[in-house]
N, C-alpha and C positions, 0 to 999 in steps of 0.2 A: 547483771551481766558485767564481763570486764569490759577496761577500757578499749581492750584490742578487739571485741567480739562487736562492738557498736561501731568501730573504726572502719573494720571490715564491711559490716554491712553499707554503712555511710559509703564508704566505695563503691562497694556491688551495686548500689543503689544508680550512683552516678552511674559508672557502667551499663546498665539498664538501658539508663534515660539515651546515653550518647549514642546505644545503638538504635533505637529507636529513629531518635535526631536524625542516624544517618539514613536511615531507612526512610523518611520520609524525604529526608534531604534528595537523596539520590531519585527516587519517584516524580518531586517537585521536578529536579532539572531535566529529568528526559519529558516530563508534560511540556518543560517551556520549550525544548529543542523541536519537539513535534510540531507545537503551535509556529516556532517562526520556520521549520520546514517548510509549513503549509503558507506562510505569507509568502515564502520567495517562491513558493510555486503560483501563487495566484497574482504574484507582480509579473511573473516571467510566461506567464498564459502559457504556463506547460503544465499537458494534459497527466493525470495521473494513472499508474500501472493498469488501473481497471480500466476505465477509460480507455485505453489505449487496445486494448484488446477485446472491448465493446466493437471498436469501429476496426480494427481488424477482421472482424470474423463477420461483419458487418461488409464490406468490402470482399471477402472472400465469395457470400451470398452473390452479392452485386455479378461478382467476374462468372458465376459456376451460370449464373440467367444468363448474360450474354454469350459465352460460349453455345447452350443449347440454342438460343436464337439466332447467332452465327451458323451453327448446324444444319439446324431448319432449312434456314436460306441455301445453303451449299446445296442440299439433298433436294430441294426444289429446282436448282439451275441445271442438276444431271439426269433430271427426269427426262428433259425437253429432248425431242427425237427430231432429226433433220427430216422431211420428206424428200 
């Protein structure tokens, strides 16, 4: 092989490696940004997006029960007939 055909490769080789590098690179840093996302969430006892629409819908239950037994009660006090 010539000199320039081994030069080349030796290059493309490097080039390989860096993307590579950077592709793990880049993976690395958004695992570490996730991890301290989740510390400042768990220092700041704030609830996470599921969470939060657990006890939403959780609460919506709760309000639709008492509405009917608010009902209940109404539709019982208008039964009553004066003599």
């Amino acid at each position: 092989m010539s000199k320039s055909k081994i030069f080349l490769n030796q290059i493309s080789k490097l080039i390989e490696q860096g993307i590579y590098n950077y592709k793990d690179f880049s993976n690395e840093f958004i695992s570490i940004l996730k991890s301290k996302r989740e510390e400042l969430i768990y220092r700041l006892k704030i609830t996470s997006s599921e969470e939060t629409e657990i006890l939403i819908k959780r609460i919506e239950k709760i309000e639709k029960k008492l509405d009917k037994i608010e009902k209940k009660n109404k539709i019982k006090k208008f039964k009553k007939v004066k003599k």
